[in-house]
N, C-alpha and C positions, 0 to 999 in steps of 0.2 A: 297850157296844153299844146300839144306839137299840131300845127296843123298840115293835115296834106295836100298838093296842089290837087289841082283839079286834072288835070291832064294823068295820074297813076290812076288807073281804075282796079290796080288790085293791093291790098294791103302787105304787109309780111305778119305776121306773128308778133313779133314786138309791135310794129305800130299799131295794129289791132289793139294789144293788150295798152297800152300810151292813151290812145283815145277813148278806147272804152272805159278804162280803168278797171279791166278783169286782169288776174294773173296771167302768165301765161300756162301755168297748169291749169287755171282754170278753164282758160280755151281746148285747151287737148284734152279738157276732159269732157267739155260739150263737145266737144268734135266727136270723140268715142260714143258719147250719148246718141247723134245725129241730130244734135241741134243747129251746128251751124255748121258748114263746112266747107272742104281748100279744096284746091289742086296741086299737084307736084311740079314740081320745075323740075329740067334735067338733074341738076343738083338735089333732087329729094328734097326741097324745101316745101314748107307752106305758103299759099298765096292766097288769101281771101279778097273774096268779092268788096266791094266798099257796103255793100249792103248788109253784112255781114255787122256792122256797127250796131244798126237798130234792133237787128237780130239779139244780139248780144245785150243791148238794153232792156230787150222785152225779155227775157230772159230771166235778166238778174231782178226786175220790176215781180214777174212773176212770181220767182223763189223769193220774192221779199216777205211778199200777202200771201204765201205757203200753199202755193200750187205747187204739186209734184210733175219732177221734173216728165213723165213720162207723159204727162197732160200737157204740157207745153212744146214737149216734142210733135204729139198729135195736133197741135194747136198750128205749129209751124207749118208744117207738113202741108197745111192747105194752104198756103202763102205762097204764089210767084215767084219761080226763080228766077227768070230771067227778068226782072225788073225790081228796080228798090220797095218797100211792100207801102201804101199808101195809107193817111191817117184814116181812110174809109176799110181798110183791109183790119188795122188793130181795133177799130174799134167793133164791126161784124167778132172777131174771136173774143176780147174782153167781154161783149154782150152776153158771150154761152157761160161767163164763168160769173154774171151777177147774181144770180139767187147762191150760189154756191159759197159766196164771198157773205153776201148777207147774212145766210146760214152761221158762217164761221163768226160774226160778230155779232150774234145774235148770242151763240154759244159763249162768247167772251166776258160780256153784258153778264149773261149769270155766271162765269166762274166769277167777275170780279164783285158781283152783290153778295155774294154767299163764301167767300175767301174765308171771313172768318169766321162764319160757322163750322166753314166744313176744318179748319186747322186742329178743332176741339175734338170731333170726330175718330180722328184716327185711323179711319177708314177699315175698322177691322170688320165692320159691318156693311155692307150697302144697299140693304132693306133701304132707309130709310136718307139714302145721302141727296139731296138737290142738286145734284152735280151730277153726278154719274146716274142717278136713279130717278129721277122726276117726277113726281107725284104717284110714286113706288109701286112703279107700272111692273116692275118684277116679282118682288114682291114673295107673288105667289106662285112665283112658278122655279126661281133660281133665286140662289145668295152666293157670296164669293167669289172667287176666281173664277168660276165656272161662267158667271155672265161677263165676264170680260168676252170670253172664247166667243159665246153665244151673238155679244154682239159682235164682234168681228164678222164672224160668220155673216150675220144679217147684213154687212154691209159689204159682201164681197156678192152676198144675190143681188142686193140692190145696185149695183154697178161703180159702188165707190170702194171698190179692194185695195185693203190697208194691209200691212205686216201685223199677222199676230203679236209677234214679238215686241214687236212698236208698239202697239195700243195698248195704252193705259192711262183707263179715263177716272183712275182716281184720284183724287185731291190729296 
């Protein structure tokens, strides 16, 4: 791995991309996001901070355990610029995202106990799927497509807004 002296306190775009091991599209694309961001040189180049490294680790860490990128923007946002961000700074933003993490492997935990139940399934019903439906708390009130929407819905009042489109919590 190329290392950089200590004496450049600003990166280019490739070395960024070198150390971090992000693409370089994939930096201009968190740039575009407002995840991590340059300055121009006369030359319209990029120049990041050296900070910009962690930035880009906690990042790629984040979208790994499937934080959406727009909660990690939010996330950064409250981090220091003018100083590199301290292991007391990630660990304050990782804390807001524990129960939400737990949550997700908790949901993981039953798709993987019930995989092969639900494979038999077919899903053309979801009265009755442990998966999508849990102790067919719907039941009585929706079947089909229709509660996909429904929970969508319920999770965009609750403050966790998904893409309709995207959500589909059948097996």
């Amino acid at each position: 791995m190329p290392q950089i002296p200590e004496k450049i306190h600003e990166l280019t775009v490739g070395q960024l991309a070198a150390r971090s091991g992000a693409a370089v599209s994939a930096l201009h694309f968190y740039e575009s996001k407002g995840l991590i961001s340059s300055r121009r040189t006369t030359g319209n180049q990029r120049r990041y901070s050296r900070d910009a490294l962690r930035r880009v680790a906690f990042v790629r860490a984040a979208q790994r355990v499937g934080i959406p990128l727009a909660t990690i923007r939010d996330a950064l946002s409250e981090l220091p610029e003018e100083r590199t961000p301290t292991r007391e700074d990630w660990a304050r933003l990782s804390e807001a995202w524990r129960s939400e993490l737990d949550e997700r492997i908790k949901q993981l935990n039953r798709l993987r106990d019930h995989l092969t139940d639900c494979i038999g399934c077919g899903c053309l019903s979801l009265d009755t799927c442990v998966l999508s439906n849990p102790d067919d708390v719907f039941g009585d009130r929706l079947t089909g497509s229709r509660l996909l929407v429904e929970q969508s819905r319920e999770r965009q009042r609750g403050g966790h807004r998904e893409r309709e489109d995207a959500v589909d919590e059948r097996c």
